[in-house]
TORKOL-4160 file (C-alpha; in steps of 0.2 Angstrom, whole numbers, padded with zeros to 4 digits, m for minus):
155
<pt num="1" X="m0123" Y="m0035" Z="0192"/>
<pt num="2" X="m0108" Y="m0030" Z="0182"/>
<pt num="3" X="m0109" Y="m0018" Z="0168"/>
<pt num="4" X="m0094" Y="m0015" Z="0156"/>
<pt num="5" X="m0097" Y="0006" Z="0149"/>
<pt num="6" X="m0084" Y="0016" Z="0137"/>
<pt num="7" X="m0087" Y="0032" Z="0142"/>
<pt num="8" X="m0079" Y="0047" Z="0135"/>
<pt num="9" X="m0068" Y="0033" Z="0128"/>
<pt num="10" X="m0065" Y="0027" Z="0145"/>
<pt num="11" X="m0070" Y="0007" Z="0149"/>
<pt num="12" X="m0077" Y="0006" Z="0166"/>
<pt num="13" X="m0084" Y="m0011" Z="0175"/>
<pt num="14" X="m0095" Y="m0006" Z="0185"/>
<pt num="15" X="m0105" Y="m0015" Z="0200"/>
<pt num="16" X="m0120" Y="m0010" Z="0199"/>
<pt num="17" X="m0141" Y="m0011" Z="0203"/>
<pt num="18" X="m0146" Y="m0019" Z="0185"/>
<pt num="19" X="m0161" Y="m0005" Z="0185"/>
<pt num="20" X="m0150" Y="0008" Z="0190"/>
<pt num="21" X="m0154" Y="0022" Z="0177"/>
<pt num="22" X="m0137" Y="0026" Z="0166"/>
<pt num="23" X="m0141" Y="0045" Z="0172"/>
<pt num="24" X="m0135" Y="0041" Z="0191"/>
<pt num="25" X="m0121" Y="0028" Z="0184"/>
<pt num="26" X="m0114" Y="0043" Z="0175"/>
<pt num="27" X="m0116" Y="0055" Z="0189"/>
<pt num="28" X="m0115" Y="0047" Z="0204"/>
<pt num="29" X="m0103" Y="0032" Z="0201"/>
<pt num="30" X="m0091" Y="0042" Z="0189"/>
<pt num="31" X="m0092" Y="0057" Z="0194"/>
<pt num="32" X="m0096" Y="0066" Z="0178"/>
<pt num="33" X="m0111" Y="0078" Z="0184"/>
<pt num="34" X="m0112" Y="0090" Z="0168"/>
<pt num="35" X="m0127" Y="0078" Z="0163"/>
<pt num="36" X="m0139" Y="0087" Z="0173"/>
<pt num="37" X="m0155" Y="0079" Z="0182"/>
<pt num="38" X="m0173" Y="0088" Z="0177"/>
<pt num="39" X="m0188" Y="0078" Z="0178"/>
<pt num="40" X="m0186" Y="0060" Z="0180"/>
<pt num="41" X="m0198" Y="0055" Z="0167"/>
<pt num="42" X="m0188" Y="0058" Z="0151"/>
<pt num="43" X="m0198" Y="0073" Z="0148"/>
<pt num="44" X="m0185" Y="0087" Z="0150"/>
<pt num="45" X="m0170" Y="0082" Z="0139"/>
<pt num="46" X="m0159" Y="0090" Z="0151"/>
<pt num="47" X="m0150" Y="0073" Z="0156"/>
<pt num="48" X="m0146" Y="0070" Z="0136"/>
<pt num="49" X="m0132" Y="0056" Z="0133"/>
<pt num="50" X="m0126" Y="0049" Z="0117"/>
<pt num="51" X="m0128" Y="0031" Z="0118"/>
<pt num="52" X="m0118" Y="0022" Z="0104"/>
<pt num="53" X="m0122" Y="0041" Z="0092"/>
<pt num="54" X="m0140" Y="0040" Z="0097"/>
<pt num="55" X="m0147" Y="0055" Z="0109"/>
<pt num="56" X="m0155" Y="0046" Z="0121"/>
<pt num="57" X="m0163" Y="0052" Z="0140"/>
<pt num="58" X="m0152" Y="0046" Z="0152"/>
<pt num="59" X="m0164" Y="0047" Z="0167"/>
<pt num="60" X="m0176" Y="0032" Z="0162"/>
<pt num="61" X="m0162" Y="0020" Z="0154"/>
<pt num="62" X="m0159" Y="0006" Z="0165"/>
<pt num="63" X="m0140" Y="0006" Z="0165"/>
<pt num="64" X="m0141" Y="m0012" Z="0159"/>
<pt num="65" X="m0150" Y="m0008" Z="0142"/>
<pt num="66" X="m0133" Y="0002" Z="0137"/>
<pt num="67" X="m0122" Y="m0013" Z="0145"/>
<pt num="68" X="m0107" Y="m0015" Z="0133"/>
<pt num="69" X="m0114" Y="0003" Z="0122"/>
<pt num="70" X="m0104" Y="0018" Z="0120"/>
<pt num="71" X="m0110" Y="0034" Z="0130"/>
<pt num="72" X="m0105" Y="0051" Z="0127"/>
<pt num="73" X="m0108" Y="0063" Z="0139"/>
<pt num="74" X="m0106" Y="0084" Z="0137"/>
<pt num="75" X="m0089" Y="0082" Z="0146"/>
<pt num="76" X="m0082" Y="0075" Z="0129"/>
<pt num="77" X="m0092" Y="0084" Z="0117"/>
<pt num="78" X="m0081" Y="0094" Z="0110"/>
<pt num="79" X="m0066" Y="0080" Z="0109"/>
<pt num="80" X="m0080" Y="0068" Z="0101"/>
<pt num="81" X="m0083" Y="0081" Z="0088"/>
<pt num="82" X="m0066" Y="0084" Z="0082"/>
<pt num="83" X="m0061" Y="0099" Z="0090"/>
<pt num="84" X="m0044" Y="0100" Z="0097"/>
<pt num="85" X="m0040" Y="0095" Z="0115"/>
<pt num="86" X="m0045" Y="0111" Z="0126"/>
<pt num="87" X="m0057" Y="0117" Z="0112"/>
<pt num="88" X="m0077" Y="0120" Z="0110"/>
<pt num="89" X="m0084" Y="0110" Z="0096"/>
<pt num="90" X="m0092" Y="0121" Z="0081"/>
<pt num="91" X="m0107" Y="0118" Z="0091"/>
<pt num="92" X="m0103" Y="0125" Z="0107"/>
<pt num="93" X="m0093" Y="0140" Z="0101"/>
<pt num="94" X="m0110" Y="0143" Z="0090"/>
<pt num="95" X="m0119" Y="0143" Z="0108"/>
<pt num="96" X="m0109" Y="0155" Z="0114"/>
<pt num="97" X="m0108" Y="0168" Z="0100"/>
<pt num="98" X="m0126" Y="0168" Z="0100"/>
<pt num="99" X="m0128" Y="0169" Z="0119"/>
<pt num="100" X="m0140" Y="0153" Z="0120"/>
<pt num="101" X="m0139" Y="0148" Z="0136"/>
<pt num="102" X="m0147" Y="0159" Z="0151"/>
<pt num="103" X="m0149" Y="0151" Z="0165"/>
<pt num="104" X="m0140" Y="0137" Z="0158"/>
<pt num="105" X="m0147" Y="0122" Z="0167"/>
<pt num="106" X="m0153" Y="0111" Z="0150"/>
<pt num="107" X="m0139" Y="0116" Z="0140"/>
<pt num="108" X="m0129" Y="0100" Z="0142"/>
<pt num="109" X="m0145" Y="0091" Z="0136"/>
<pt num="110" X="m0148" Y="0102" Z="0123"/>
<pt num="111" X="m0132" Y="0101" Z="0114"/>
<pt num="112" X="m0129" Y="0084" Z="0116"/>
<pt num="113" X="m0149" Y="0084" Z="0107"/>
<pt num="114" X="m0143" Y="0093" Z="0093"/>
<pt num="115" X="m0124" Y="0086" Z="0090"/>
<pt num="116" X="m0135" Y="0069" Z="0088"/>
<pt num="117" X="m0146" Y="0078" Z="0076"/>
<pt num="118" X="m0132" Y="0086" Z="0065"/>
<pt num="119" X="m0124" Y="0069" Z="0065"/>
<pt num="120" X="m0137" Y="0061" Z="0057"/>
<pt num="121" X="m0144" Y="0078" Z="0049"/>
<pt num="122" X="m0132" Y="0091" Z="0043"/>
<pt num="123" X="m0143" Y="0101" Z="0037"/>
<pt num="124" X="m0160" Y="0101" Z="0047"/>
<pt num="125" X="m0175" Y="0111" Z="0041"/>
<pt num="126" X="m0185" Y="0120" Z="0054"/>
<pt num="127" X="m0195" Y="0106" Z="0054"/>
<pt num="128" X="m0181" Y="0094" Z="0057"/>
<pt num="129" X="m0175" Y="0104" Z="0072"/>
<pt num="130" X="m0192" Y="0105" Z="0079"/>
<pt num="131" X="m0195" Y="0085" Z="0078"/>
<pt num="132" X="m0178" Y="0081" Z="0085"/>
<pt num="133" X="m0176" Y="0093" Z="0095"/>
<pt num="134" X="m0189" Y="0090" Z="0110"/>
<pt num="135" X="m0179" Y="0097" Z="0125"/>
<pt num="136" X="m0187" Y="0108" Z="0138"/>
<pt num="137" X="m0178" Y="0126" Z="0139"/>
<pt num="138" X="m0189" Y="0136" Z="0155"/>
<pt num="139" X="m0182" Y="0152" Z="0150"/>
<pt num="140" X="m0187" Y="0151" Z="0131"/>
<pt num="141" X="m0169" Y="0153" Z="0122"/>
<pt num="142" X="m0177" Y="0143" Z="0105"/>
<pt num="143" X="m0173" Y="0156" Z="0094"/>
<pt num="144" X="m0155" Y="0158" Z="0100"/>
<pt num="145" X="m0156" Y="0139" Z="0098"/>
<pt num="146" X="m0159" Y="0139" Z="0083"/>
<pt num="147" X="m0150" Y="0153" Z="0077"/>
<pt num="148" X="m0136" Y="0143" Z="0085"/>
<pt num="149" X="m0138" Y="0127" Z="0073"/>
<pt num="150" X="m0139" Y="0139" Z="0057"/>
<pt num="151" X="m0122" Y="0146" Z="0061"/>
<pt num="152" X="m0115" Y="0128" Z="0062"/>
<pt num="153" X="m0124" Y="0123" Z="0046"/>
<pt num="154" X="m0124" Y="0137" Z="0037"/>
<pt num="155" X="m0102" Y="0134" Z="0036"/>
């Protein structure tokens, strides 16, 4: 099956097993592997995409649900943000100033969860954060998370 994706702003056709989730088209056909692989099941968030400016799990979408759809992946975070070219978004120069990621593995997912947030909310309540923000972090950096997004809205 052909599939036509802009991704990072780049169209590619691709030829492709119709249920072929988006996650290994990114990955394995493009190359881009900062969208990481954690659980398969769309529990982990750590293979967070934006799909036309809407966080979605990567993992379980069949690439031809997003045929035609824009995807963003953390390669083009920053740029997709605003920030100049060789710059970290707001976001991501809040994660490192607040020293969020540890091991580092569900970061990717996580910001590209929380950019989709503070698109749509910019300026979440905890409770905002905690409905949208459903990614699995194994070595517990919440608080830095969210100390992280208060530096960003907090500007």
């Amino acid at each position: 099956m052909s599939v036509s994706l802009t991704v990072n702003g780049t169209r590619h056709e691709l030829d492709v097993e119709p249920e072929m989730p988006l996650l290994w088209v990114i990955r394995d056909e493009l190359g881009l592997t900062g969208t990481k692989f954690g659980c398969g099941i769309a529990a982990c968030g750590a293979c967070t995409v934006h799909v036309d400016g809407v966080a979605m799990r990567s993992c379980v979408t069949p690439v031809e649900a997003v045929d035609g759809a824009r995807i963003t992946t953390i390669e083009a975070l920053a740029e997709a943000s605003g920030a100049a070219e060789g710059e970290l978004s707001a976001l991501q120069a809040a994660w490192v100033a607040k020293q969020v990621p540890q091991c580092g593995y569900c970061q990717s997912g996580m910001l590209m969860a929380v950019s989709a947030l503070l698109a749509e909310n910019p300026q979440p309540t905890d409770e905002d954060i905690d409905a949208a923000i459903t990614n699995v972090c194994r070595c517990g950096t919440y608080p830095r998370v969210r100390a992280a997004i208060r530096t960003v809205t907090s500007a």
